[in-house]
N, C-alpha and C positions, 0 to 999 in steps of 0.2 A: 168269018173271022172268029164270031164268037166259038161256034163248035173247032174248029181246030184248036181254041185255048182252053177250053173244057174236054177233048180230048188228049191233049199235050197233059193236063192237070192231072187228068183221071190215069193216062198210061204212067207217070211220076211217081203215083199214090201205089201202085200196081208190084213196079218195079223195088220202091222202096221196101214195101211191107214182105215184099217175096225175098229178101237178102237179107232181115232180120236171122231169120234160123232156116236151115235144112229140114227135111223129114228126115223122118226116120227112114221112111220108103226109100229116099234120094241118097242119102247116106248108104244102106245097103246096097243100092242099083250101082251107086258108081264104087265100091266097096270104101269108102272114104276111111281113113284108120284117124285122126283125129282132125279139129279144128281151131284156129288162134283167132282171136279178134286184138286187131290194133287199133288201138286209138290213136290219131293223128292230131294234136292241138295245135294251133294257132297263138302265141302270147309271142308281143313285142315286134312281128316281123317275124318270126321263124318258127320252123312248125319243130315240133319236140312227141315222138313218138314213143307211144309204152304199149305193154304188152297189159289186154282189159280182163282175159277170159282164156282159158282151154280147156277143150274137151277132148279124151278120147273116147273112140266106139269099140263095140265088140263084132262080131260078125253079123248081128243079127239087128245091127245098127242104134242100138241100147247106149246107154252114158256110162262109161265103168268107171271115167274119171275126171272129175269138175272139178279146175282150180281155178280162183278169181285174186284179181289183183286190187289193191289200192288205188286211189285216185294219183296219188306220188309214183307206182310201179312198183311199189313191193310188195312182200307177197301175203295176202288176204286169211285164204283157208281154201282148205283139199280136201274133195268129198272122193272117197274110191266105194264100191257098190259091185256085185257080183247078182246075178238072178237066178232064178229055177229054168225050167224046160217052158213053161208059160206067159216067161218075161216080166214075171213078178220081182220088186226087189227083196231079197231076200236077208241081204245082210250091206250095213253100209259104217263104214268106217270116215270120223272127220278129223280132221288135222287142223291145230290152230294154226296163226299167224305167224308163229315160231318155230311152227312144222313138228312140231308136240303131237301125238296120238292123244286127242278131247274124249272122243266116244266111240262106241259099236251098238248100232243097232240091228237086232236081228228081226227077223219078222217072219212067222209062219201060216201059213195058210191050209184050209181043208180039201175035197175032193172037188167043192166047187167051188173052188179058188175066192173063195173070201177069205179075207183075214181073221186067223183066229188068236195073234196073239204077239205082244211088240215086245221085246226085252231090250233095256238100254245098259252097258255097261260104260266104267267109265277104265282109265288108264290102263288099269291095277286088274281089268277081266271080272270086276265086282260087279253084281247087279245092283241099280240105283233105282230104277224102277221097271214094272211091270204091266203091260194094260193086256186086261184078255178081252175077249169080242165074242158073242153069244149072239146066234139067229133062231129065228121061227121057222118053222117048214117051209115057207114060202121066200126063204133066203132076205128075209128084211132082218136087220142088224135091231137087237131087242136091249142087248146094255152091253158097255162098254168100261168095264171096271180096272181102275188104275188102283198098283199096291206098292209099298214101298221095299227099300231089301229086305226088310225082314219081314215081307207078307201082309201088311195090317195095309189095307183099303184108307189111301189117301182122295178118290174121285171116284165119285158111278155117277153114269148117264144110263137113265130109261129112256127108251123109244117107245113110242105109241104110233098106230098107223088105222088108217081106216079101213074098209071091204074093200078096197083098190087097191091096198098095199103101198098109199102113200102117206109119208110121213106128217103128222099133225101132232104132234111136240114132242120134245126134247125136255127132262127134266133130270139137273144135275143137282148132286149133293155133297157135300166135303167130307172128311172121314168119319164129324160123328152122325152121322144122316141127315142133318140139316139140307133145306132144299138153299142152293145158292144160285140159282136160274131158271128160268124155262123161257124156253121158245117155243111158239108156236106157229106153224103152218097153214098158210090157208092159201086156195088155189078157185083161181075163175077159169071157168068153163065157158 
C-alpha cells in the first residue's frame, strides 16, 4: 500500500513538473506556432478564468514573443525578440502595460559567439546606455564595461580567473573608479 502511494506521489510530481513548459525540442518536433496559459480561479463558487501568459515560437522553436498578463487580466508587458543563425538573441524590443514601445535592446556577438556588446535604446531610437564585453584567449569574459549616451563609463567589472580558467572574483567599480563590490569564488574539489 505504502509503495503504490509513493509511486501515485512520485508519477503526480512527474506529470506536474513536465506541463509546466515545453521544450524547445517539443515545440519544434510538433511544429507548435504558439502557447496560452489560463488560469482558472476558484472565488465564491465559481470559477473565473483569465488569460496568464503567451508565447509565440519561430520555427526553430525560439520565443519571438512573450506577453504576460495581470493578476486582474489586463495586459502586463510584451517582450518581441528576433535571433541570428546560432539562436543567439539579437535584438529585443519591450512594450509596457499600455502597449507603449519601453525599449530595444540589441546585442552583438563575435565569431565565437560570445557577446561582445549590449546597446539599450529607449522610444525615441536614443542610446541610453551601452555595455561592451572583453575576453582573453581562452574565451573567459575579462571586463565588462557599461557607458552612458554620451560614452563616459558609468560600471566596469574585472574578472579574475585561475590556471583552470575559473572564475575567483569579480570586482566592480562606478564611473569614478571607486571599487563598489567584489565577489569572490571559491570551489571544493
Amino acid at each position: 500500500m505504502i509503495t503504490k502511494a509513493i509511486t501515485f506521489i512520485f508519477l503526480m510530481i512527474c506529470f506536474n513538473f513536465s506541463g509546466l513548459a515545453q521544450s524547445k525540442k517539443t515545440i519544434k518536433k510538433f511544429k507548435i506556432k504558439s502557447s496560452t496559459v489560463t488560469v482558472f480561479d476558484l472565488a465564491d463558487g465559481k470559477e473565473k478564468s483569465r488569460t496568464d501568459s503567451y508565447q509565440k515560437y519561430d520555427n526553430s522553436g525560439l520565443v519571438v514573443e512573450d506577453v504576460e498578463y495581470n493578476k486582474d487580466g489586463s495586459f502586463k508587458k510584451k517582450e518581441l525578440r528576433k535571433f541570428n543563425k546560432n539562436e543567439d538573441p539579437i535584438e529585443e524590443i519591450v512594450y509596457d502595460e499600455k502597449g507603449n514601445f519601453k525599449k530595444k535592446t540589441i546585442t552583438e556577438y563575435n565569431v565565437n559567439k560570445d557577446k561582445t556588446a549590449e546597446s539599450i535604446f529607449d522610444n525615441k531610437d536614443k542610446l541610453i546606455e551601452k555595455t561592451v564585453y572583453l575576453y582573453n584567449p581562452k574565451g573567459d569574459k575579462i571586463v565588462e564595461q557599461t557607458t552612458d549616451d554620451k560614452g563616459k563609463v558609468s560600471k566596469k567589472s574585472i574578472y579574475t580567473y585561475d590556471k583552470n580558467s575559473l572564475k575567483v572574483e569579480k570586482k566592480t567599480s562606478d564611473a569614478s573608479g571607486n571599487i563598489i563590490s567584489t565577489k569572490k569564488y571559491t570551489y571544493e574539489y
